[in-house]
C-alpha positions as CSV (number, residue, x, y, z in Angstrom):
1,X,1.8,-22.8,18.0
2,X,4.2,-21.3,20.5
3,X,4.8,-17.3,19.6
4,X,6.3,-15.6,22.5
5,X,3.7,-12.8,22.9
6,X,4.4,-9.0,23.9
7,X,1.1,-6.8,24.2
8,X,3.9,-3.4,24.3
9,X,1.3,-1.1,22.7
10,X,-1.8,-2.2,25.4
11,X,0.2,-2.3,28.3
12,X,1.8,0.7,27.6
13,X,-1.1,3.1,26.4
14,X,-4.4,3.8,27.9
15,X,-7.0,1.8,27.4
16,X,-10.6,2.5,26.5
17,X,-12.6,2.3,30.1
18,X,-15.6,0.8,28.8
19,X,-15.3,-3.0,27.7
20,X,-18.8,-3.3,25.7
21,X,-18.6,-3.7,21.9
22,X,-20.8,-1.0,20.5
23,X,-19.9,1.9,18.4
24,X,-19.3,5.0,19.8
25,X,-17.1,8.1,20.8
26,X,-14.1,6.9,22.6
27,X,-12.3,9.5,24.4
28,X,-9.1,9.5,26.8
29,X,-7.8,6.4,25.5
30,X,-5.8,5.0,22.3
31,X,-7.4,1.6,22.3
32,X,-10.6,-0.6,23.1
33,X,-10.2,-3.9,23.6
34,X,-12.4,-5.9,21.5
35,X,-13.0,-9.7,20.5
36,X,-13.1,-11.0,16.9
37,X,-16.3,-11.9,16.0
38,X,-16.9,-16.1,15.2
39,X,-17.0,-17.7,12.0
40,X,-19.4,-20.2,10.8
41,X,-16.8,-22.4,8.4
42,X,-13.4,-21.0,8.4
43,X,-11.6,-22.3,5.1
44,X,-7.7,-21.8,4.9
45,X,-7.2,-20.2,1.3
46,X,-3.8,-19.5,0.9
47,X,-1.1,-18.5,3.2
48,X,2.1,-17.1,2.5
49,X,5.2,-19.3,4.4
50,X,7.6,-16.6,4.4
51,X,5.4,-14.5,6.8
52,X,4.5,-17.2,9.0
53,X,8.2,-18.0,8.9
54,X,9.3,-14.0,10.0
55,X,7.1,-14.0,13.2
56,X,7.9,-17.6,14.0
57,X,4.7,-20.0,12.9
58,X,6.0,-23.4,11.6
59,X,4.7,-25.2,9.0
60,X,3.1,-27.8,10.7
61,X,1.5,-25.1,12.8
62,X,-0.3,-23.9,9.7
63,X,-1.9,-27.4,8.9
64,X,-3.0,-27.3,12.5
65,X,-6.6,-26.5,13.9
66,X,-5.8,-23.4,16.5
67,X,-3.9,-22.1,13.8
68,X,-7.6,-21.8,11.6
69,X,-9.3,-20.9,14.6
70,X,-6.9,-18.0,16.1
71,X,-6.6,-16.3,12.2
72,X,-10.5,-16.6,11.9
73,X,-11.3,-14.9,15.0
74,X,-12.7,-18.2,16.6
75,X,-10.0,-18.6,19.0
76,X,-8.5,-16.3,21.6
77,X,-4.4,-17.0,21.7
78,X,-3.3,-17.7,25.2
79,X,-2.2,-14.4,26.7
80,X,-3.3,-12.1,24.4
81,X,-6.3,-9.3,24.4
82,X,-7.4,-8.5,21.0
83,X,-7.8,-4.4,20.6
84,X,-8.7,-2.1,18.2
85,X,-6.9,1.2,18.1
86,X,-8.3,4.4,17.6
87,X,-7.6,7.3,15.4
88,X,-9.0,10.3,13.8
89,X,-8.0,11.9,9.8
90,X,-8.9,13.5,7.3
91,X,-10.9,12.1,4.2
92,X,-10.4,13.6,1.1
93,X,-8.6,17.3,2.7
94,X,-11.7,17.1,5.5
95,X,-11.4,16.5,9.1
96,X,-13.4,13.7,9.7
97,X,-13.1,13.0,13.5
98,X,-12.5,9.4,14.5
99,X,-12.3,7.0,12.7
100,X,-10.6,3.9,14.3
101,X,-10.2,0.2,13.6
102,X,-13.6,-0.5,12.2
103,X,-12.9,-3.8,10.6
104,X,-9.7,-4.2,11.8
105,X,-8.4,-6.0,15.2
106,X,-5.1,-7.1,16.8
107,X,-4.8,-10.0,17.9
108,X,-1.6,-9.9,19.4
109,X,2.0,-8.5,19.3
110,X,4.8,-11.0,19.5
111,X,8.6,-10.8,18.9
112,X,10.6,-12.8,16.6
113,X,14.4,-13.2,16.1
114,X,14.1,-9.6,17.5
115,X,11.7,-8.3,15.5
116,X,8.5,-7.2,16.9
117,X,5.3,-7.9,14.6
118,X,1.3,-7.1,15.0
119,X,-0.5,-9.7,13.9
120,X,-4.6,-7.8,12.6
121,X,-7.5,-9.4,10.9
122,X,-9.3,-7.3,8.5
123,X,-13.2,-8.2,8.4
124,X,-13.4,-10.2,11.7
125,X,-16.1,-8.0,13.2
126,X,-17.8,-5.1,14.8
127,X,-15.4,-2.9,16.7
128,X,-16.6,0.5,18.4
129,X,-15.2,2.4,15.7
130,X,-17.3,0.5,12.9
131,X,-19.2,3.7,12.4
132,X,-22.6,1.5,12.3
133,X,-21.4,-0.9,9.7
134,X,-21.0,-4.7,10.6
135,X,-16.5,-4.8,10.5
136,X,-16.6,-8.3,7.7
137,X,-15.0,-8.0,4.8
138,X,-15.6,-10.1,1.8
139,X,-14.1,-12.5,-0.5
140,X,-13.1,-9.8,-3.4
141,X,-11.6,-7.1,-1.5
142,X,-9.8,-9.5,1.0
143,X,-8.0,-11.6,-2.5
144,X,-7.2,-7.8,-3.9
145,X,-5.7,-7.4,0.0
146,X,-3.8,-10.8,0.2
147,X,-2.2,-10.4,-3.2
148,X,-1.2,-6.9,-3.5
149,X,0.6,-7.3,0.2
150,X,2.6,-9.6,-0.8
151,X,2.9,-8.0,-4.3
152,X,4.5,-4.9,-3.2
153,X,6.9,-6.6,-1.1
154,X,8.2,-8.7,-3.8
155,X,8.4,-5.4,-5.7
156,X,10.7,-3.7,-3.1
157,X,8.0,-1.3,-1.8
158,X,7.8,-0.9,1.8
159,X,4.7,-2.5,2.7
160,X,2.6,-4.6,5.3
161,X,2.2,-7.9,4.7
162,X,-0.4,-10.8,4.8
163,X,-0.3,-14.1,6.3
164,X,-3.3,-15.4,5.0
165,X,-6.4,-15.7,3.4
166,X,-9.2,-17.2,5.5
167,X,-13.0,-17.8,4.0
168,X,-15.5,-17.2,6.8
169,X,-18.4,-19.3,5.4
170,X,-20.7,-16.7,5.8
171,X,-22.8,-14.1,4.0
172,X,-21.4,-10.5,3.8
173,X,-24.3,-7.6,2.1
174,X,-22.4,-5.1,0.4
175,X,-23.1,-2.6,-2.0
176,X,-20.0,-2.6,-4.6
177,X,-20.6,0.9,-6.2
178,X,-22.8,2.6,-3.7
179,X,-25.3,3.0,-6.2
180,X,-28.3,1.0,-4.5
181,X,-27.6,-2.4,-5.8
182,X,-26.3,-4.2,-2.4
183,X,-26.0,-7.9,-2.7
184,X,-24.6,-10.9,-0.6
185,X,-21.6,-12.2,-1.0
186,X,-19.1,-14.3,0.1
187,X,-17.3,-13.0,3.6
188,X,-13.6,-13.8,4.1
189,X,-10.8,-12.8,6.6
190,X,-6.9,-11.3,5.9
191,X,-4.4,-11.1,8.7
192,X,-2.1,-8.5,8.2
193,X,1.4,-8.5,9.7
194,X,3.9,-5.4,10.3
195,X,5.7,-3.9,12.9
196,X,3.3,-1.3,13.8
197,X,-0.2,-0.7,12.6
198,X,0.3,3.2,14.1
199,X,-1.2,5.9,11.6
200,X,-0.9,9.6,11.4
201,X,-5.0,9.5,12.3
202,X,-3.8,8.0,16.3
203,X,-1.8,11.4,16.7
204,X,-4.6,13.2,15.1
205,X,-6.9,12.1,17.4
206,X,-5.1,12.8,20.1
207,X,-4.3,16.3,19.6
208,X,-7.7,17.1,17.9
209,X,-9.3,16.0,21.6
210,X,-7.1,17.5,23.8
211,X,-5.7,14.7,25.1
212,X,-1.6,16.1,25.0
213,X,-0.4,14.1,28.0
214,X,-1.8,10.9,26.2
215,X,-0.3,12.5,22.8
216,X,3.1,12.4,24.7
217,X,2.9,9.1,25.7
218,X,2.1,7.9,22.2
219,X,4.9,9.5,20.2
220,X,7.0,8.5,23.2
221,X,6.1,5.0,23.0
222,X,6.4,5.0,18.8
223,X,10.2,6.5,19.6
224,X,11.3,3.8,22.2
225,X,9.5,0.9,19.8
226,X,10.5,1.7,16.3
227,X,12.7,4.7,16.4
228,X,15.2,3.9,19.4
229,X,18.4,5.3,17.4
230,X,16.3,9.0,17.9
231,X,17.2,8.5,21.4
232,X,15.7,9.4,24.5
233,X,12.3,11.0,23.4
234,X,12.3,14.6,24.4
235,X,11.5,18.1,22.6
236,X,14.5,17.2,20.0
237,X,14.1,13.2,19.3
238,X,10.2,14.8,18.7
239,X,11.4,16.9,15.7
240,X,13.8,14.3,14.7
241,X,10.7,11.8,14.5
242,X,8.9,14.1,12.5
243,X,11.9,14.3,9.9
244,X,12.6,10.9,9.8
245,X,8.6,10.2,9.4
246,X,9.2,12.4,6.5
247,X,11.8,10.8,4.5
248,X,10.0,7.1,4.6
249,X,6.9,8.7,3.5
250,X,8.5,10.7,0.4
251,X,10.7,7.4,-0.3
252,X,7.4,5.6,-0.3
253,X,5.9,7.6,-2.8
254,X,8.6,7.5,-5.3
255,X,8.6,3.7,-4.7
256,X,5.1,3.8,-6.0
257,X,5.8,6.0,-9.0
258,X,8.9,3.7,-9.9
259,X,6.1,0.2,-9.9
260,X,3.4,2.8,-11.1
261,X,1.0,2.8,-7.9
262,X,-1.7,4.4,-7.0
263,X,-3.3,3.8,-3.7
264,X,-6.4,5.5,-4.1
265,X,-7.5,6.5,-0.8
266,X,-4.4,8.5,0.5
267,X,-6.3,9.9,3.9
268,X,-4.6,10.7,6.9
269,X,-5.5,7.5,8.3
270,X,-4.4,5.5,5.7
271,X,-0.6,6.8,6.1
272,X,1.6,4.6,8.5
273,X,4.2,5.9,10.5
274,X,6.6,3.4,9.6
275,X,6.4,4.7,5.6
276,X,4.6,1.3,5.0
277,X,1.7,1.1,2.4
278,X,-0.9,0.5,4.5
279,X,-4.8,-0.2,3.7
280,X,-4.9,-1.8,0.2
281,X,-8.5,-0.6,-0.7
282,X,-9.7,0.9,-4.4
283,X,-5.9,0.8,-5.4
284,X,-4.3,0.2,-8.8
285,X,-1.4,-0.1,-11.7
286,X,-1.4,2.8,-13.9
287,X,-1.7,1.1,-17.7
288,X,-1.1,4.0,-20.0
289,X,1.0,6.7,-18.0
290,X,-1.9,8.8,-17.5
291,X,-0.7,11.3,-14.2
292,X,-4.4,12.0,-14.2
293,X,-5.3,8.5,-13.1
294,X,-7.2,7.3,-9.8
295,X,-8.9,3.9,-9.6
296,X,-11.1,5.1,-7.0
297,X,-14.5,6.0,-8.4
298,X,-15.5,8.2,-5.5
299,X,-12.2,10.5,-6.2
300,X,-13.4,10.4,-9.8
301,X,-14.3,14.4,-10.0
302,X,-11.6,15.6,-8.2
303,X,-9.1,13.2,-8.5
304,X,-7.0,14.3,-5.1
305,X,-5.2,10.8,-5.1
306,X,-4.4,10.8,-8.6
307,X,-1.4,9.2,-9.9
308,X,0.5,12.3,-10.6
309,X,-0.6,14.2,-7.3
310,X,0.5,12.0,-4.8
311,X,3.8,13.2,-4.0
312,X,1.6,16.6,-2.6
313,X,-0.5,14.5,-1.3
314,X,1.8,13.2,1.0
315,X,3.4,16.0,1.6
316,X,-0.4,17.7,2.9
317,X,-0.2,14.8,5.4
318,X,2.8,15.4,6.2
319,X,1.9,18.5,7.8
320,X,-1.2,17.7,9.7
321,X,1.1,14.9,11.2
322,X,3.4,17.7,12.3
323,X,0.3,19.7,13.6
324,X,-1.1,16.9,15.4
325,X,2.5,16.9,17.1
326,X,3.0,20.5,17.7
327,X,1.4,20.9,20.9
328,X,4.1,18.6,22.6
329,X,6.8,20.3,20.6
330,X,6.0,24.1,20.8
331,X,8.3,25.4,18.2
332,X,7.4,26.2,14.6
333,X,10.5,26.6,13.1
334,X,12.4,23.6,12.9
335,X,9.4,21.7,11.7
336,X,9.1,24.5,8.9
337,X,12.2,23.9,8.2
338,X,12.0,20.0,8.0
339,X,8.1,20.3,5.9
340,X,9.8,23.3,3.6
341,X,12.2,20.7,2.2
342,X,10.1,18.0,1.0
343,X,9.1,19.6,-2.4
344,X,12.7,19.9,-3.4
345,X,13.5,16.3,-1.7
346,X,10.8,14.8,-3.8
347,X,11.9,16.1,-7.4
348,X,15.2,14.9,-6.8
349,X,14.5,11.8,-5.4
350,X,11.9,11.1,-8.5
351,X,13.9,12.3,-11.3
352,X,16.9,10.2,-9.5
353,X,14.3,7.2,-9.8
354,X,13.3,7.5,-13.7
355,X,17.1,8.2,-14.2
356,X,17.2,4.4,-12.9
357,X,14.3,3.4,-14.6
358,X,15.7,4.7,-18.0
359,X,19.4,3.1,-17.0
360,X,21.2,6.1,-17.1
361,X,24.1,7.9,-15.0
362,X,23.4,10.9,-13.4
363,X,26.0,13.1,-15.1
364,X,22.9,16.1,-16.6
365,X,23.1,14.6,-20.2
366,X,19.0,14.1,-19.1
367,X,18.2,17.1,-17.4
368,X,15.2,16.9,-15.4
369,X,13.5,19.2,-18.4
370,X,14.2,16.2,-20.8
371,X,12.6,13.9,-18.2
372,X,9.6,16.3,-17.9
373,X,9.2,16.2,-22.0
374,X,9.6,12.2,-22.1
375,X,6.9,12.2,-19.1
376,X,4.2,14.2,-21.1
377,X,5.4,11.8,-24.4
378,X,4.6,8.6,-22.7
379,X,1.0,10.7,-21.4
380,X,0.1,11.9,-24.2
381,X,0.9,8.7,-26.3
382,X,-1.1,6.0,-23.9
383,X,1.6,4.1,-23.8
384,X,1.7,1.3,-21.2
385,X,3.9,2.4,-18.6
386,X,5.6,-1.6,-17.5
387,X,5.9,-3.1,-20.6
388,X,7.3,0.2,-22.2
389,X,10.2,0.3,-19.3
390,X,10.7,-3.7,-19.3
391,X,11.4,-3.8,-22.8
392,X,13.1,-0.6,-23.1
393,X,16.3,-2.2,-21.6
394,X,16.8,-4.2,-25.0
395,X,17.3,-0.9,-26.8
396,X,20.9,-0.9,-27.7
397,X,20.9,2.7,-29.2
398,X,20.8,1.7,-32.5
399,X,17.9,-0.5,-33.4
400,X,15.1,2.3,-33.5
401,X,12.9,0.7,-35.9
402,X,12.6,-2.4,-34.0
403,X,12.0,-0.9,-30.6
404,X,9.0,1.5,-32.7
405,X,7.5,-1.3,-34.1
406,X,7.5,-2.9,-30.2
407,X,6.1,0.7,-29.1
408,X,2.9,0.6,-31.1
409,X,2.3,-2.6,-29.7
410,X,2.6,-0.8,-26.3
411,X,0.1,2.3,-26.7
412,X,-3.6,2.4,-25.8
413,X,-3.5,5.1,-28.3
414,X,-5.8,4.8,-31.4
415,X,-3.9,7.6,-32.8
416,X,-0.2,6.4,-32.4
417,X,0.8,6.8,-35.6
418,X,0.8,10.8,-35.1
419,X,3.9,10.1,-32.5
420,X,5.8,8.2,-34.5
421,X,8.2,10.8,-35.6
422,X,8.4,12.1,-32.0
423,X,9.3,8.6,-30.3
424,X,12.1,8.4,-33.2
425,X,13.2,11.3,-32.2
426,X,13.6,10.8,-28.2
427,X,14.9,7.6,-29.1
428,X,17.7,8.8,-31.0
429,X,18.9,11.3,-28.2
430,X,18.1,8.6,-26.2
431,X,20.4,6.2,-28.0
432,X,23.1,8.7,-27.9
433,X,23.2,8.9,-23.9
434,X,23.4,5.5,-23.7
435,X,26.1,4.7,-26.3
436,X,27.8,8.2,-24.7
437,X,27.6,6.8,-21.1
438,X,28.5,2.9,-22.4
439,X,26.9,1.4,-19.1
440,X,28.1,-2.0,-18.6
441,X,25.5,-3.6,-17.0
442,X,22.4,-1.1,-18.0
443,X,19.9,-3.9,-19.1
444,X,20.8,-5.8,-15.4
445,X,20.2,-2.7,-14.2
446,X,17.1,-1.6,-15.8
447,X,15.6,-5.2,-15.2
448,X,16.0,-4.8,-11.9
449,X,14.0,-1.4,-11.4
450,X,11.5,-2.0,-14.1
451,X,9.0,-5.2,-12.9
452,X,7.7,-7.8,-15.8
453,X,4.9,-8.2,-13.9
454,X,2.9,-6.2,-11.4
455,X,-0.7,-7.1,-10.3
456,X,-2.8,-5.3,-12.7
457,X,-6.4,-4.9,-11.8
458,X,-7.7,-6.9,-14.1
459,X,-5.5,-10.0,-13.4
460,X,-6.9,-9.6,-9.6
461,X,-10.3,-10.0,-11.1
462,X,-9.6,-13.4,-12.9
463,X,-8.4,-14.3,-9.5
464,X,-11.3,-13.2,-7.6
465,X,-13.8,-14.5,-10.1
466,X,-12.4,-17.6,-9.9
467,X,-13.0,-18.1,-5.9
468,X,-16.0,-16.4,-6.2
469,X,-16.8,-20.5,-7.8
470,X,-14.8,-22.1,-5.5
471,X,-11.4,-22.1,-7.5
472,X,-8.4,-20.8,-5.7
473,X,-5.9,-21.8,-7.7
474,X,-5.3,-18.8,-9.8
475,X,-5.0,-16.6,-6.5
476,X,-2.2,-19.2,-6.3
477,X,-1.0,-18.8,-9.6
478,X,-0.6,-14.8,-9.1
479,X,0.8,-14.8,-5.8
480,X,3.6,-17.5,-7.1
481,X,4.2,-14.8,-10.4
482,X,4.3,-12.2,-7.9
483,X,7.1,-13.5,-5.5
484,X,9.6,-12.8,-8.9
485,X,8.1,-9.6,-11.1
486,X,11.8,-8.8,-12.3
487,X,12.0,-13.0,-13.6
488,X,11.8,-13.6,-17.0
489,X,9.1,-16.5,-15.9
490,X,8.6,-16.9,-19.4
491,X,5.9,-19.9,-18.7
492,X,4.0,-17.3,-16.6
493,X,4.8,-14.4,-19.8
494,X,0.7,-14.3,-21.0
495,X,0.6,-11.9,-17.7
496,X,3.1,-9.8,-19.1
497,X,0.4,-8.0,-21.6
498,X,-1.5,-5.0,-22.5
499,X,-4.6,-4.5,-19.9
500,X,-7.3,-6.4,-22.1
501,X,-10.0,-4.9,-24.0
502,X,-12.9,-6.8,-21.8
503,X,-11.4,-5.1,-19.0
504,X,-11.7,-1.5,-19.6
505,X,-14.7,-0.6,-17.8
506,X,-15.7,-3.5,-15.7
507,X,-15.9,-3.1,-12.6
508,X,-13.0,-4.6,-10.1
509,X,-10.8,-3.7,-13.2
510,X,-11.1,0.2,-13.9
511,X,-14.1,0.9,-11.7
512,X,-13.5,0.2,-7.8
513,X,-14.9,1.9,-4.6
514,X,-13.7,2.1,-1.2
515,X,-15.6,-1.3,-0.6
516,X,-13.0,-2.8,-3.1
């Protein structure tokens, strides 16, 4: 492999002072260097050619042996210190002090056609910021990884990627639902790529220790790197960074709510800079449109990352990313002023989305109280939020008893029968917008907003039960689905289907933990 390697971030930043490998408090500095731990028997499981392709890997390189080595952790690419960065946040609405890389380590940066890219492994060891645990990850968690990267991309959604999927050959002991049942399983290894791995946690940290100066030389760093039209980093380009961090984050939730995404562990650290979904852990696909949803079973009393709450969610971040920022900026004002618009950003933005979603014109014929009614319909009905949209683009405006008989098929509900008269009813107003507005190309459009397929929990776990006995070819099968969710791909249509009944409360399907 030849990648033209640029290590921007560690010869740029500070740099942890001690170079031993043991967990601890790490203090003045924004990264430790760190080596991957080895392997016993790395096994290539998948790999996605589009990412090697972006940050310049040929094929042949990926049939080669440095190539298994380097994305296992077994080999050190010439020129290049592996780090792991460190960050603070807050879990669940608590300050939780640092936090860091714990099973997480870059390998390098390197440039391609221009574009810079940070190539991590998640699970290839022990970093100081493990917090006592051992930094592997395992086969399960690193599939639900590996597909849902490349997943959300397909989709549209801002997102880091994966190059691939390595198996380790060794044992991993993890405890699934923290419930005193640990067992071994297989370990494996995913290398993420994006542009930058920087969270809101490595300005938390920063500000949270007292560290300013090094504070200032982060943000200016993330300025010159990935936000060079902001200018020359100073006291306005600061505030400017801050708004702009704003509007990727808020566009990134409505992105979610238009696939129907819930990430499940929406901490401070898990909230990129770039507006990139970063940290695919307990996540999920909302089935029935249920706001109230989570897939994350410790979140299961108080639901903070719900479904329906993560536009505040984001917007709570939002402002301890300005307060972590502050202290170099000095000023409250303008950053009240860019954190006091987000509320009324957001309900535009999202009622601009399901306008799209529902392939209609903005012109107030569906005022956002009519899309606040249909919301609690589709709630309180169970109905299934992607095949409800999908197929919703073959309604002509006329045909209502068709597209009923297609909704019962849709609902979770056992009860359906006492909405009938209300679905007739939307869709006749319904119908009336649409013949009223006589969009041309409204099915094109609502086909390409509305995904056929999206990588429903339980789908990950025919994949990952599969390679638990050695076959990988339906982790194959998913990721090729996945590359098209708005194609028809009617040979691939059995995905496109209700969440089955087997599935409801297994776990890896409705019940996953942050070890997921």
């Amino acid at each position: 492999m030849q990648l033209h390697i640029n290590n921007a971030f560690t010869e740029s930043l500070p740099a942890d002072k001690i170079s031993d490998n043991y967990v601890r408090q790490v203090k003045g500095a924004c990264f430790s260097f760190v080596n991957p731990t080895p392997c016993t028997e790395p096994v290539l499981l998948h790999i996605a050619p589009d990412v090697a392709e972006n940050v310049g890997i040929d094929p042949v390189d990926v049939e080669s042996k440095q190539f298994l080595d380097v994305f296992s952790g077994n080999e050190i690419y010439p020129n290049s210190k592996p780090y792991a960065m460190c960050y603070g946040g807050h879990q669940f609405g608590h300050w939780a002090g640092q936090l860091g890389d714990g099973r997480a380590i870059n390998l390098f940066e390197t440039v391609h056609n221009g574009k810079p890219w940070t190539l991590q492994l998640k699970g290839a060891g022990m970093t100081p910021y493990s917090r006592h645990a051992d930094g592997l990850a395992v086969l399960r968690s690193s599939v639900r990884e590996y597909l849902c990267s490349e997943a959300m991309y397909h989709l549209g959604v801002p997102t880091t990627r994966a190059l691939c999927l390595v198996s380790t050959g060794d044992q991993v002991l993890r405890d699934v639902m923290y419930n005193g049942n640990a067992q071994n399983e297989k370990g494996a290894i995913v290398c993420r790529v994006a542009p930058s791995f920087i969270r809101f946690g490595n300005f938390q940290i920063l500000a949270a220790n007292g560290d300013i100066d090094i504070l200032q030389q982060l943000v200016d760093y993330t300025i010159a790197n990935f936000f060079p039209h902001l200018g020359v980093p100073n006291k306005e380009s600061y505030i400017q960074l801050i708004s702009e961090v704003a509007d990727r984050t808020i566009n990134l939730i409505v992105e979610w709510e238009r696939v129907g995404f819930v990430h499940g562990v929406m901490n401070t650290d898990n909230m990129s800079i770039l507006g990139l979904t970063i940290d695919y852990g307990p996540y999920g696909w909302i089935e029935d449109y249920n706001p109230d949803w989570t897939p994350n079973t410790t979140d299961a009393r108080d639901k903070r990352y719900r479904f329906g709450n993560q536009a505040n969610i984001a917007i709570w971040n939002l402002y301890q990313l300005a307060n972590a920022i502050y202290p170099i900026i000095n000023e409250a004002e303008p950053l009240e002023n860019i954190l006091g618009r987000l509320r009324d950003q957001y309900e535009t933005a999202h009622y601009k989305m399901m306008l799209k979603k529902l392939g209609l014109e903005d012109d107030g014929q569906f005022s956002p109280n009519n899309l606040s009614d249909f919301e609690h319909l589709l709630s309180k009905s169970e109905m299934d939020m992607t095949l409800f949209f999908r197929n919703l683009a073959q309604y002509n405006g006329k045909n209502n008893f068709e597209i009923l008989e297609t909704l019962s098929e849709y609902s979770y509900a056992n009860n359906f029968d006492q909405y009938l008269g209300l679905w007739s009813n939307w869709l006749s107003d319904y119908g009336q917008i649409i013949i009223n507005q006589n969009l041309q190309n409204r099915t094109e459009t609502m086909n390409a907003t509305n995904p056929k397929y999206v990588l429903r929990n339980y789908m990950a776990q025919i994949a990952i039960d599969a390679a638990d006995k050695g076959d990988y070819s339906v982790i194959d099968e998913l990721y090729q689905l996945l590359m098209q969710p708005y194609a028809e791909q009617n040979h691939m249509s059995k995905w496109a289907s209700k969440r089955p009944e087997w599935a409801l409360n297994k776990v890896g399907c409705s019940m996953l933990s942050c070890s997921s």
